[in-house]
N, C-alpha and C positions, 0 to 999 in steps of 0.2 A: 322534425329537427327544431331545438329549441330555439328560437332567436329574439336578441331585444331588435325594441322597434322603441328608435327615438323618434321623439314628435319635438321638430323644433329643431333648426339648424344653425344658430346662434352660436356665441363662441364655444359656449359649453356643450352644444347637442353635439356639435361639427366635431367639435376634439371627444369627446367619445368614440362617435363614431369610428373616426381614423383609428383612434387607440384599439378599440376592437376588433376594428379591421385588420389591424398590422399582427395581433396576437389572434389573429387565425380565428372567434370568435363569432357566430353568423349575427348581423346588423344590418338594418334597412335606415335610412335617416328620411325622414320624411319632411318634405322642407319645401319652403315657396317657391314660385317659377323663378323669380331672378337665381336664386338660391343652385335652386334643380338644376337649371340651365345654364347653369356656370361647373358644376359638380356633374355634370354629366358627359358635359365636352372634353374640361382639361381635366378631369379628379378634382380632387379636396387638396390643395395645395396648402400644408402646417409648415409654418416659419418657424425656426429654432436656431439658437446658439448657435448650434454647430453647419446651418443650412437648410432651404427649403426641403421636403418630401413631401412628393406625391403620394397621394393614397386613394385608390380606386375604390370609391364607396361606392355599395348597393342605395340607389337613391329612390325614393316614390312622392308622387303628386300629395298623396292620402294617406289616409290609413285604411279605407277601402283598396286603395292599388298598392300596400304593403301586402294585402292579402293574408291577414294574421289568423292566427290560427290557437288552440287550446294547450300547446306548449309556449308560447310565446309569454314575453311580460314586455310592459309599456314603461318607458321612458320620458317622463314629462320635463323637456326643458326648456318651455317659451318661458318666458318672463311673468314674474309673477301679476303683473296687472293683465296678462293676457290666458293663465291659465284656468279661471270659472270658463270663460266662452271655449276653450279650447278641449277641456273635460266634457262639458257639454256637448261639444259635436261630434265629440269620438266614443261617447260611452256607450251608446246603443245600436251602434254598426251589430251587424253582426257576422259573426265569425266564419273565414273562408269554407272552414271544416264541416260549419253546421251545427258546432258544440257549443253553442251560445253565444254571447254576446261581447265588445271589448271590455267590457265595465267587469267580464268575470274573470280579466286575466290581474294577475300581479300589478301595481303601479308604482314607480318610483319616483320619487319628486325631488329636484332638486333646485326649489327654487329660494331665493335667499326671503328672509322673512321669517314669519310664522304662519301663514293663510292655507297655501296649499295643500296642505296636508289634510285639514278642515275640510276644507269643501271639496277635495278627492273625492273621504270619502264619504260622502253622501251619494258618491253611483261606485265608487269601486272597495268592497268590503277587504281587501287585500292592498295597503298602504305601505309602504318602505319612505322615509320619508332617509335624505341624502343632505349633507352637510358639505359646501361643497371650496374647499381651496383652493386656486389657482392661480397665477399669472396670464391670463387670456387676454388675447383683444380678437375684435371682430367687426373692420370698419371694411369689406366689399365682397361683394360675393364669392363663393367657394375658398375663402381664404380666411386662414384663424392663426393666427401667433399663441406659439405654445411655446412662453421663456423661460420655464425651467425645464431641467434635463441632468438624469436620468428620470427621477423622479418627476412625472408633470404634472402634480397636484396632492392634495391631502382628502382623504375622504371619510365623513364618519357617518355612519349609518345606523337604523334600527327604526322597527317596526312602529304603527303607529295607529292607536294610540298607548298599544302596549307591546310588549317583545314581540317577535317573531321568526325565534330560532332557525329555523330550517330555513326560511327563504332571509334570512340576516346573510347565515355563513355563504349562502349560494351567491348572494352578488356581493359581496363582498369579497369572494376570488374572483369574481367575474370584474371587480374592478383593481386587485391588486395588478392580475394578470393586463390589464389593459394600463401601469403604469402608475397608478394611483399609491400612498400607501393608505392603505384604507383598515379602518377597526370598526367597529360593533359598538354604538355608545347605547346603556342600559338607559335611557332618556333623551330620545331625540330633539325631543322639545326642546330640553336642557339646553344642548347642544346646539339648538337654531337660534335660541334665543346669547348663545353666548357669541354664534356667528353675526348675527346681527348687533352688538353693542360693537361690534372691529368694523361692520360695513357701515357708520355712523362717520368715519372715517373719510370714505368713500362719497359722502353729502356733502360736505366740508371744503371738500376741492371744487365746486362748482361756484362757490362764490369769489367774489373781488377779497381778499384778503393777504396780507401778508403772511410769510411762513411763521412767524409768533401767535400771531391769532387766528390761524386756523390750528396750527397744536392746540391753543389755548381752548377753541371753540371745540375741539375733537374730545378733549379730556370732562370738558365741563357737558357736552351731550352722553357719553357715557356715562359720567357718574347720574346723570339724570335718569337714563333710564335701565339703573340699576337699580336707582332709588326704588323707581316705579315700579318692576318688576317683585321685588321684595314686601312693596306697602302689597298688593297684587297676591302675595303668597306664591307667587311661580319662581322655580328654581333655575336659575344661570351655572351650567354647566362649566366647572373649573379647567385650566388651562391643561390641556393632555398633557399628560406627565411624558409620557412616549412621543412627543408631537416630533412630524417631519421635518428634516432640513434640509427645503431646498434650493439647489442650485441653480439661481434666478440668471438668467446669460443675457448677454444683450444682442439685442434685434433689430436690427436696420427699420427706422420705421417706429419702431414702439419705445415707449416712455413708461416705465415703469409705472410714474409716480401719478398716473393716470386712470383711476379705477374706474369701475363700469357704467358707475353714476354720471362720472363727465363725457364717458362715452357715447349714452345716451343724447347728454343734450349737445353735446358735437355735431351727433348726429344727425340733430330733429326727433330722433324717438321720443315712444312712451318713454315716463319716468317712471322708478319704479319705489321713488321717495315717499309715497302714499302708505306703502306696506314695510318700511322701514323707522325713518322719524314718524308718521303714523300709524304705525303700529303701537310705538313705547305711546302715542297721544289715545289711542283708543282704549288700548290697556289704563291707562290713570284715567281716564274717563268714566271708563266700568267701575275702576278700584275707588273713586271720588277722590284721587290727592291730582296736585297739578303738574303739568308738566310744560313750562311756559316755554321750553328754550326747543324744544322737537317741534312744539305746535307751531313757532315762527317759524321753523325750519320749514316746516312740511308748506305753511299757508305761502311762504314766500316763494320757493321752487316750483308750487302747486301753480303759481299765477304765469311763475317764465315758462314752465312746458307746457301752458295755454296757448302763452303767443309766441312758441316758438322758438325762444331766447335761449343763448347761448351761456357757453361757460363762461367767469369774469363779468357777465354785465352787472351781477349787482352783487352789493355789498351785503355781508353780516347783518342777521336783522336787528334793530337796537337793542331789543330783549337780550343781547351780550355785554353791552356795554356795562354792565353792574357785575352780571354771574362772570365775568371771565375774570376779577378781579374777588370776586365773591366767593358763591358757590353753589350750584345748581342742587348737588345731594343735599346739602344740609337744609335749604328751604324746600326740596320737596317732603323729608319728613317732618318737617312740621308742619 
C-alpha cells in the first residue's frame, strides 16, 4: 500500500498529516519524542475556526520504525536550516521490502526558500519540490492551528529540476483531497522564489518597529530582492491568476499577524532567516550586484538567534534609514 511518510512534525508536517489522515489517505508522521509522545497519547489535536479536532495519526520514532517501503514517497517538512542533516540520515536507510534504499523513493519538499530542493537532490533523483500557503502555528506538542477552513492552505507544485507529470498530478490529488487547493506550477523555482519575496514579510515582524516601517521595510526588501533575482537572470513566478481564497477564522490563542519567523524566535528555535533574506544575499553575491538591505537583515537576526533573543528586542537595521525613503530596487540596478 502506498503511503506518505512525513519527516517532521512541525506546523506543516502535523497538519498534513491530520489532513490525510481525515481523507482516509495511509500516513505515518514521524516526529520527536516530545512530539510522538504527546501524538501518541491524546492524537494530533488541530485547532480551527469552527473548534478543536482530534485526529489519530499513525506516529513513528524514525524512518526506520515507519518501516517504508518501494511504494511509499517521503515528505520533507523540517525546517529548512534542518533539512541537509535530515536528508542525510534518512537517505541510505534501507527499505523495509528489501527494494532499495529511502533515497530511491519520491521526495517532496516543502520547505520555504530555494535550498531544499538542491541539496535533496544529491541523494534523491526523484524531487517534487511544494510551495507551501497556510495560516499555521505550532507553539506545543501534538497541537497545530489550522485558521483557515474549508480550504487550509494553498499548494503549488512541480518537479524539480524539471517537470514531472505523472508523480505532479499524483500528489497534487493527493493534496487537493487532503484540503489544499493545489495546481502544478510549470517552474517551481519560479514559484519558491515568488513564495519567498511574500515570506520577507514574515522577517519584518521580528523586529522593534512600528506598523509604518515595517510596511515600509517589507516593500523596500522585496523590491530588493527582485532587483536581485532579475540582475541573477532567475525568473519570479507571477501572481496565480486562479489563486485561493481563503477563509482565515479566528482561534483562541493565535494571532494571525504572527508568521512563522516570529514564531521561531518566541520560541527559542532555529531561524530560518539564513535561507530567506539570505538567500536573495547569496544570490547577488553570485550575481556580483548588492543587496545591502537583506544582508542587514540576515547579519542582524543571525546575531539575536545566537543569543537567543526574542521578538521586539531590536530595532531596524540603520541600512533603512535612507532606503525606506529612497529605494532599495533602483540602487541595486545600478
Amino acid at each position: 500500500m502506498s503511503r506518505y511518510i512525513v519527516v517532521g512534525a512541525g506546523g506543516v508536517g502535523a497538519l498534513l498529516a491530520a489532513q490525510w489522515t481525515l481523507a482516509q489517505l495511509p500516513v505515518v508522521l514521524v516526529a520527536g519524542a516530545a512530539e510522538r509522545e504527546a501524538i501518541a497519547r491524546d492524537g494530533l489535536r488541530v485547532r480551527r475556526p469552527h473548534g478543536d479536532e482530534v485526529v489519530t495519526v499513525d506516529v513513528a520514532a524514525s524512518i526506520e520504525q515507519a518501516r517504508p517501503t518501494a511504494a511509499d514517497t517521503v515528505v520533507l517538512a523540517v525546517k529548512t536550516q534542518d533539512a541537509e542533516r535530515t536528508v542525510a540520515a534518512i537517505a541510505w536507510v534501507p527499505l523495509a521490502d528489501g527494494r532499495g534504499v529511502v533515497a530511491d523513493l519520491p521526495l517532496l519538499t516543502v520547505q520555504n526558500g530555494l535550498a531544499a530542493e538542491r541539496l535533496a537532490l544529491r541523494r534523491f533523483p526523484t524531487v517534487v519540490g511544494v510551495s507551501l500557503g497556510a495560516p499555521v502555528n505550532h507553539d506545543q506538542p501534538g497541537v497545530v492551528v489550522a485558521a483557515a477552513h474549508p480550504i487550509v492552505g494553498a499548494a503549488w507544485l512541480g518537479g524539480y529540476p524539471r517537470s514531472l507529470p505523472a508523480e505532479e498530478e499524483r500528489h497534487r490529488l493527493a493534496l487537493a483531497a487532503a484540503g489544499f487547493a493545489a495546481s502544478v506550477e510549470p517552474d517551481i523555482a519560479a514559484a519558491k522564489r515568488r513564495k519567498l519575496i511574500a515570506n520577507l514579510g514574515t522577517v519584518v515582524e521580528v523586529f522593534q518597529a512600528t506598523r509604518e516601517e515595517a510596511e515600509a521595510a517589507e516593500v523596500a526588501l522585496a523590491d530588493e530582492a527582485r532587483a536581485v533575482f532579475a540582475a541573477a537572470g532567475l525568473a519570479v513566478a507571477p501572481p496565480p491568476r486562479d489563486g485561493a481564497r481563503l477563509q482565515v477564522g479566528e482561534v483562541a490563542g493565535h494571532d494571525p499577524d504572527r508568521g512563522a519567523t516570529w514564531q521561531s524566535f518566541a520560541r527559542g528555535a532555529s531561524s530560518e532567516v539564513d535561507y530567506l533574506s539570505g538567500e536573495v544575499v547569496l544570490t547577488a553575491r553570485l550575481a556580483g550586484v548588492p543587496a545591502p538591505l537583506n544582508a542587514a537583515v540576515a547579519r542582524a537576526l543571525g546575531a539575536l538567534a545566537e543569543r537567543r533573543g526574542g521578538p521586539g528586542e531590536v530595532p531596524l537595521p540603520p541600512e533603512f534609514a535612507f532606503e525606506l525613503v529612497g529605494g532599495a530596487a533602483e540602487r541595486t540596478r545600478r
